[in-house]
C-alpha positions in Angstrom: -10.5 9.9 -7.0 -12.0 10.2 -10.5 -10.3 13.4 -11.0 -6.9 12.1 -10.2 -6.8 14.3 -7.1 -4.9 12.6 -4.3 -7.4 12.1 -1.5 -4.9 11.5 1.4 -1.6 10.5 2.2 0.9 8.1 4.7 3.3 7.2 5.6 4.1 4.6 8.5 7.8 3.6 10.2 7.6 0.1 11.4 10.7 -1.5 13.1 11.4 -5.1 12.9 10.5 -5.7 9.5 12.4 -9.0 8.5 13.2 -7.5 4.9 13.0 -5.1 2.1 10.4 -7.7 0.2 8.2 -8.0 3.4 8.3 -4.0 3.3 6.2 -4.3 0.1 3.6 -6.4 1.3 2.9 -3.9 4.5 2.4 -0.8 2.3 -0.1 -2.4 -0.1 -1.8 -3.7 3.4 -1.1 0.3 4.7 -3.0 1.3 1.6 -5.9 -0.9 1.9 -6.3 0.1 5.6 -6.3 3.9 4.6 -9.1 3.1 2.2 -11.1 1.6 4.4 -10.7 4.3 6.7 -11.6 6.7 4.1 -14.7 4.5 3.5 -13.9 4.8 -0.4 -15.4 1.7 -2.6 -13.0 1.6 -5.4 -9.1 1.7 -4.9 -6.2 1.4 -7.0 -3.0 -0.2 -4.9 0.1 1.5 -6.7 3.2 -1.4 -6.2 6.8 -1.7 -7.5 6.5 -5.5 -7.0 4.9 -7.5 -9.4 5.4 -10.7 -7.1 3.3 -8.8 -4.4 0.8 -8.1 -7.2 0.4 -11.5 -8.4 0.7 -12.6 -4.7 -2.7 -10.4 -3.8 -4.8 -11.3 -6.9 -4.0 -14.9 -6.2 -6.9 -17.0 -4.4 -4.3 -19.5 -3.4 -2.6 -19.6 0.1 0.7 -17.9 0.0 3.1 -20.1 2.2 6.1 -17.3 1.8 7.8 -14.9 4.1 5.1 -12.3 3.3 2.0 -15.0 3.7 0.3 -13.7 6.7 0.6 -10.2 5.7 -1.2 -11.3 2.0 -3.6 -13.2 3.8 -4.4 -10.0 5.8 -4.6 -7.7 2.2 -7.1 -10.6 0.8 -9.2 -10.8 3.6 -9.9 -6.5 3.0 -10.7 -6.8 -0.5 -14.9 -7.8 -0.1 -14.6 -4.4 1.6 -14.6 -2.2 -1.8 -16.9 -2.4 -4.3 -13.7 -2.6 -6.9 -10.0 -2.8 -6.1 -7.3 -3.0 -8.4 -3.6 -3.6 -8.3 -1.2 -1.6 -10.9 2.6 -1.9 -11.0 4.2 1.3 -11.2 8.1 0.8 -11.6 9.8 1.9 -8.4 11.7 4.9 -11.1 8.5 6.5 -11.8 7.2 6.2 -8.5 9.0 9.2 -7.5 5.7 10.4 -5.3 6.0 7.8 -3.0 10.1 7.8 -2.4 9.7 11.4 -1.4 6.5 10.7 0.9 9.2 8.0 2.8 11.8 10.0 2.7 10.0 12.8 4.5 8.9 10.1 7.0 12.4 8.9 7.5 13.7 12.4 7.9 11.0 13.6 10.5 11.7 9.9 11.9 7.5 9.8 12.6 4.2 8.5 10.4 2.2 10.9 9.3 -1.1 11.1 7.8 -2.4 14.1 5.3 -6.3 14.3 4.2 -6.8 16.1 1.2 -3.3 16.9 0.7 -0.2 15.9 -0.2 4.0 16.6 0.4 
């Protein structure tokens, strides 16, 4: 929120995910989908992957691996008021390796409201 507090947190296992790229694409889709559900109108979606970045600001149709699932994050965005995507090199984005690691260990999603790891 405005006050930099972390309003919720997830994590998701999927299976049969045809690569690491394609894994970048679901969690900015993940993200958008949790702030929907939290009804929020303004979101920042954190990535490591400027080509995912470029790939969701772009009003052109992506034909790549990861098309549908960019196709799926564009057709979200009329639902906030503002949304912004910011690169955040995967080194720094220390937050989010442990919040998959703890969903890798426990082998389950999870979802935390109000709180964090």
């Amino acid at each position: 929120n405005e006050e930099g507090e972390i309003l919720a947190t997830q994590a998701v296992i999927h299976s049969n995910i045809a690569n690491p790229f394609t894994t970048k694409a679901y969690a900015g889709l993940q993200a958008i989908k949790l702030g929907i559900r939290l009804g929020v109108n303004k979101i920042e979606v954190m990535e490591d992957s400027k080509t995912v970045i470029k790939k969701c600001q772009s009003s052109n149709t992506d034909k790549s691996i990861i098309g549908a699932i960019i196709r799926d994050i564009q057709n979200q965005i009329n639902r906030f008021q503002e949304i912004e995507f910011t690169f955040v090199p995967k080194a720094k984005n220390i937050y989010a390796h442990t919040i998959a690691t703890e969903a890798l260990r426990r082998r389950e999603s999870f979802y935390l409201e109000k709180g964090a790891l």
